[in-house]
N, C-alpha and C positions, 0 to 999 in steps of 0.2 A: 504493500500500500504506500509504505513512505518511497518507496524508488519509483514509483507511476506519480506521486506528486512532483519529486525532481524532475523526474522526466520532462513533465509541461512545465514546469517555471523554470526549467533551465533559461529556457530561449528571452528571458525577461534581462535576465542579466547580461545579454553579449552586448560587446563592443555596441552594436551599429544601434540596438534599441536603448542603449542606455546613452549613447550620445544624443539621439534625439531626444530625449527625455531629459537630459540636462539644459540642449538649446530652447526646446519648448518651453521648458518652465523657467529659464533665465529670462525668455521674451515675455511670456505674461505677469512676471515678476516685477519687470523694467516697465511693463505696461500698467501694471497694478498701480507703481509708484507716481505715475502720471495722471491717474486717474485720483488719486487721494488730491494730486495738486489744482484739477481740473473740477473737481466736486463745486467747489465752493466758486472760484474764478469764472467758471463758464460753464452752466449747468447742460448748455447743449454741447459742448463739444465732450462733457463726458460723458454723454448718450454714445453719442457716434465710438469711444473708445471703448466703452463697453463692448459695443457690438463688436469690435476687432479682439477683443479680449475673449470674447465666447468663440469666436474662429480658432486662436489658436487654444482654447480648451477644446475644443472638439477635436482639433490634428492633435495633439496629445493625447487623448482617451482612445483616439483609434489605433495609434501605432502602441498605446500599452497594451488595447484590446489583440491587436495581432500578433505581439507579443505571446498572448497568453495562449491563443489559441487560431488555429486553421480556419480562414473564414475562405470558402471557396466561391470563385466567382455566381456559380449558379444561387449562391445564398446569398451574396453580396446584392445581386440583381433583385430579386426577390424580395430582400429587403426595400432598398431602394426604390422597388414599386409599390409597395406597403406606404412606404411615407411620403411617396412623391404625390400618389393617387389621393389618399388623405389630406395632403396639403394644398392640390388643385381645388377640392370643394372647398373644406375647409377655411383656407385662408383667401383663397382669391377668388371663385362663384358666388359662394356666400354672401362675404361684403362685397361684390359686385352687384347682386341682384337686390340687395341693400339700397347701395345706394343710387343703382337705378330709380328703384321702386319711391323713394324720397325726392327725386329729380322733377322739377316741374315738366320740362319736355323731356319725358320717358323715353316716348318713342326715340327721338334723336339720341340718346344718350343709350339705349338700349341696340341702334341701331351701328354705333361709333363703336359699344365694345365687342359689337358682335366682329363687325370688320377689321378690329385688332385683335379677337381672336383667330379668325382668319389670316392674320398676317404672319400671329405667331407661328402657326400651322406651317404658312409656304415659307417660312425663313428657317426653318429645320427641315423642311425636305427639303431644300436648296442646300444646304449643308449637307444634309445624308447622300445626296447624289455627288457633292463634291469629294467627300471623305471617299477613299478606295476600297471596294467591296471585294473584298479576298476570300477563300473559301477555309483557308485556317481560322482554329476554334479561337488563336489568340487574337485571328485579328476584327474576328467577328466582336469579340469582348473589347477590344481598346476603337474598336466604332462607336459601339455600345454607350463605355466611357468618355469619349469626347461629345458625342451629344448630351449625354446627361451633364459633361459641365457645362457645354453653351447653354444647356435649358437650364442650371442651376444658375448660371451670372445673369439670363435675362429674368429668374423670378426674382432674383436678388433687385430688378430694378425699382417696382414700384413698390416692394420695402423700402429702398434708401428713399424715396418720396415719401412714405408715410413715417420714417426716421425725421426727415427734416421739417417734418410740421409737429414735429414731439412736442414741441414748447408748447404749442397751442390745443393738442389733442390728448396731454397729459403724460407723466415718464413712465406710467404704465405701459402704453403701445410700444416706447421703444424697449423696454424691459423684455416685455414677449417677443419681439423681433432678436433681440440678442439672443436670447433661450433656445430660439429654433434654427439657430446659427453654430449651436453644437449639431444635432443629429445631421445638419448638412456637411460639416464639415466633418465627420465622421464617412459619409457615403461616400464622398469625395474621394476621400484615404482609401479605402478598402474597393471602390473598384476600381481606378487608376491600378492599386496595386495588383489586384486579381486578375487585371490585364498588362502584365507585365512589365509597369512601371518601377523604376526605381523608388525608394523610401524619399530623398529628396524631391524629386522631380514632381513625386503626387501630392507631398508637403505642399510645397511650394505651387503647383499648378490648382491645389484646393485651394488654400491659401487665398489665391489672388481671386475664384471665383465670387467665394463668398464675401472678400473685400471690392469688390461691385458696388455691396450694398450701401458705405460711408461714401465711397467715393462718387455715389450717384446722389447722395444726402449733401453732402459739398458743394456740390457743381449746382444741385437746385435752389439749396439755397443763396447761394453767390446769383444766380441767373434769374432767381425771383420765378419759380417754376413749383414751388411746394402749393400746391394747390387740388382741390379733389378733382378738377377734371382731367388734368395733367395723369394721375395717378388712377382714373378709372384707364384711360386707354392704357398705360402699361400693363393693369391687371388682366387685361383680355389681352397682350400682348403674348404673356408670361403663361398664362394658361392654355392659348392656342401650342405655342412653344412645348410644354410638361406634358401634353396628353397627346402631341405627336409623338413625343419620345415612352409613353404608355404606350398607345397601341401597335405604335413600330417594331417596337423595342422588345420590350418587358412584354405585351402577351402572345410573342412566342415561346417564350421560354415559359411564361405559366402552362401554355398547352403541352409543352415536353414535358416537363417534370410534372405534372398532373396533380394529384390529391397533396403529395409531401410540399405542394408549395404554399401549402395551408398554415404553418407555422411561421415561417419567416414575414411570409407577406402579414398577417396576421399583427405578426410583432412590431412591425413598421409601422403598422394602420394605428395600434393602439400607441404606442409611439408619441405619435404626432397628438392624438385625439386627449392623450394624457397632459399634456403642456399647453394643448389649449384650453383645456380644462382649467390648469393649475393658473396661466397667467387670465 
């Protein structure tokens, strides 16, 4: 019994996952100490560091978690479709049909996200047909994984919109947009890696997706763009975007692996459905 526990926490302690474990937490450390500075001085820019601060907790949790154990791509995917699927209704149909329904000219506003859900749609299969479609398993999984990051950096966009109207919509909303900036930057990690990414490169290429989200909070608000019509169209942007890469993507592989993809997907769904709850 004690030599099958070594056996799985060996691989916690090597070189490669203990150095990223020390640069992880030197950065959210160093970020930490910015944010105790930024609390008081500038109550919006330590929304926006938060949310960079649950980034890199998330690439942390994910390279401890693959540390501890084999996450295979077919589970990685699965997963992934569990939270992406939940996060489509949940965070962006939802409050879209919201605040359609609130909108004095519906129709037009109903009408505007519907053709940025369609936009989102055609700018991922314009991507999908431009990525190279190979008939290896690996290269089928790191297509997989580049679309799911373009569709992670375009849902990350009208978060940083609804980030930069924090002041005004209260630090709850951006509290819950940092929160759900771990489980992405976790999916991030784990399929880049399942598709045979190195440990930096998917660090780093999660990293930057999920940092979208401030850097699109920045720019709106410098440009005077935080506003909810601005951020209805990105929501049907983002969603057209997430549910190409569901149906494209992720349910073929639910129809292969059949019944067992009942758990992981599962686990993703309540996931998300848990931290919308909680925030």
């Amino acid at each position: 019994m004690i030599s099958k526990v070594l056996t799985r926490t060996a691989p916690l302690v090597s070189r490669t996952a203990l150095g990223w474990t020390i640069w992880l937490g030197g950065a959210a450390a160093a970020l930490a100490q910015v944010l105790a500075q930024l609390q008081d001085f500038s109550p919006w820019g330590f929304l926006v560091c938060l949310s960079l601060l649950a980034a890199l907790g998330g690439l942390l949790l994910a390279r401890t978690l693959s540390s501890w154990m084999a996450v295979s791509p077919a589970t990685a995917e699965l997963f992934a479709a569990g939270v992406m699927g939940t996060s489509v209704i949940v965070g962006l149909i939802v409050p879209a049909l919201q605040e359609i329904a609130a909108h004095e000219a519906w129709a037009s506003a109903a009408a505007q996200w519907a053709l940025a859900l369609g936009a989102g749609a055609a700018m991922l299969a314009l991507l999908d047909r431009l990525v190279p479609h190979r008939h290896a398993p690996a290269a089928g999984q790191d297509r997989t994984a580049l679309l799911f990051l373009f569709a992670l950096a375009l849902h990350n966009v009208p978060e940083g919109l609804a980030l930069s109207m924090s002041e005004v919509m209260g630090p709850s909303l951006a509290l819950g947009i940092a929160i759900q900036n771990v489980p992405e930057s976790v999916l991030a990690m784990w399929l880049l890696t399942a598709a045979g990414w190195s440990g930096a490169s998917a660090g780093a290429w999660g990293f930057a997706a999920v940092s979208v989200e401030p850097a699109v909070a920045l720019l709106a608000k410098s440009l005077g763009l935080a506003d909810a019509e601005h951020a209805l169209a990105m929501t049907g942007l983002a969603a057209g975007a997430m549910g190409f890469v569901l149906i494209h993507e992720f349910a073929p592989q639910l129809r292969r692996v059949g019944v067992r993809a009942a758990l992981p997907l599962a686990s993703g769904s309540a996931l998300v459905l848990g931290l919308s709850a909680w925030v």
